[in-house]
C-alpha positions in Angstrom: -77.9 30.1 -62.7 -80.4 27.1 -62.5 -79.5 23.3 -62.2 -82.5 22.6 -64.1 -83.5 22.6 -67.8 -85.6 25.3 -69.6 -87.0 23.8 -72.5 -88.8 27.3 -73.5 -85.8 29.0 -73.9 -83.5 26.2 -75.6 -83.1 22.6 -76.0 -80.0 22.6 -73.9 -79.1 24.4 -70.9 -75.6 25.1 -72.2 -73.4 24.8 -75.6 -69.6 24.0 -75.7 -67.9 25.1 -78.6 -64.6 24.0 -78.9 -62.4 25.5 -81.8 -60.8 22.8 -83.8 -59.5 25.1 -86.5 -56.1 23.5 -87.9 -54.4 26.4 -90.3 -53.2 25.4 -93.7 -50.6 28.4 -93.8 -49.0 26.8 -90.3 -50.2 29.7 -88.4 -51.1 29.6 -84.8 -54.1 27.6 -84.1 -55.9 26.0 -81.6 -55.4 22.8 -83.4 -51.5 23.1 -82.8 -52.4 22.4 -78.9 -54.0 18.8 -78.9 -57.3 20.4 -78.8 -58.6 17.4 -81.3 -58.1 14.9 -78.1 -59.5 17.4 -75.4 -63.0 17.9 -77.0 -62.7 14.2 -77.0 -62.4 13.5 -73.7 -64.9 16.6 -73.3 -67.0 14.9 -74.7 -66.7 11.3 -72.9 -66.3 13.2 -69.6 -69.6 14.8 -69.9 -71.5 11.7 -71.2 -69.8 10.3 -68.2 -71.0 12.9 -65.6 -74.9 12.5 -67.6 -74.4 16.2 -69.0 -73.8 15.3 -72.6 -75.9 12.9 -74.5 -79.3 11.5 -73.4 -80.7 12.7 -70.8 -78.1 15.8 -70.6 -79.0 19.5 -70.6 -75.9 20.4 -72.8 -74.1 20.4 -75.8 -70.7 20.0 -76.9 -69.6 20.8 -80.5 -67.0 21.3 -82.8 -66.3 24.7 -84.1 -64.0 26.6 -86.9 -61.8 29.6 -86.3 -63.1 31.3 -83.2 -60.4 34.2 -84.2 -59.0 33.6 -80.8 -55.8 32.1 -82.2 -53.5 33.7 -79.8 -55.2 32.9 -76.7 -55.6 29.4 -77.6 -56.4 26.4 -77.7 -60.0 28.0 -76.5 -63.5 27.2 -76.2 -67.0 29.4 -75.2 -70.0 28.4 -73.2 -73.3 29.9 -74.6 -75.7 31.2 -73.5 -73.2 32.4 -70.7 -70.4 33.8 -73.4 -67.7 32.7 -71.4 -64.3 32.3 -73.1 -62.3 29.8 -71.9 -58.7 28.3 -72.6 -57.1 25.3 -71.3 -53.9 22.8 -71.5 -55.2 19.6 -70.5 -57.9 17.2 -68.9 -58.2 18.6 -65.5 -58.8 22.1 -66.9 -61.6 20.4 -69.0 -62.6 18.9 -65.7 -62.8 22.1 -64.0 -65.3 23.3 -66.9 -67.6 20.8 -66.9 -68.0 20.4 -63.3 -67.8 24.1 -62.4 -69.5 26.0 -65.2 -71.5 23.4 -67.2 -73.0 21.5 -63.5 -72.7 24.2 -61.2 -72.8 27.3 -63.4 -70.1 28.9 -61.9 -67.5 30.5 -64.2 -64.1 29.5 -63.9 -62.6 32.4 -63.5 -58.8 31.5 -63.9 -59.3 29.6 -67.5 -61.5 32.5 -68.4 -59.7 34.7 -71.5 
């Protein structure tokens, strides 16, 4: 996987989905496992590190019901398709610095 930008292919090198879903019904969600505050700080991490934003060859978004509930909270990496779940701000870390900078998959978060 390239460190650089491909602007024929995409605008971005890399989107981050992060499900956000929060179920009416109180069934398991990601939302039940402060993912709200980790795509934060995704998000401020990366701007940080110049990978979100201006300038940045990737993208990290809010997403609905991934259908994932059980392995959750999760998030995916495309183009890659990588599934990934995580508990707290060094896991995000890991993601961002491993997969999103280096492009190599973390294979211990990976569901």
């Amino acid at each position: 996987m390239s460190d650089t930008k491909d602007d024929s292919a995409s605008h971005y090198r890399h989107h981050l989905f992060f499900c956000l879903n929060q179920r009416e019904d109180g069934g398991a969600c990601c939302g039940d496992h402060n993912a709200e505050a980790l795509f934060d700080y995704a998000k401020k991490k990366a701007k940080k590190l110049g990978l979100h934003g201006k300038g940045g060859d990737c993208r990290i978004n809010r997403a609905g019901c991934m259908d994932r509930c059980d392995e959750g909270p999760v998030c995916v990496v495309y183009p890659d398709a990588v599934w990934y779940t995580y508990v707290d701000e060094a896991d995000i870390d890991e993601i961002l610095e491993s997969h999103l900078r280096h492009g190599q998959v973390v294979e211990r978060l990976k569901i």
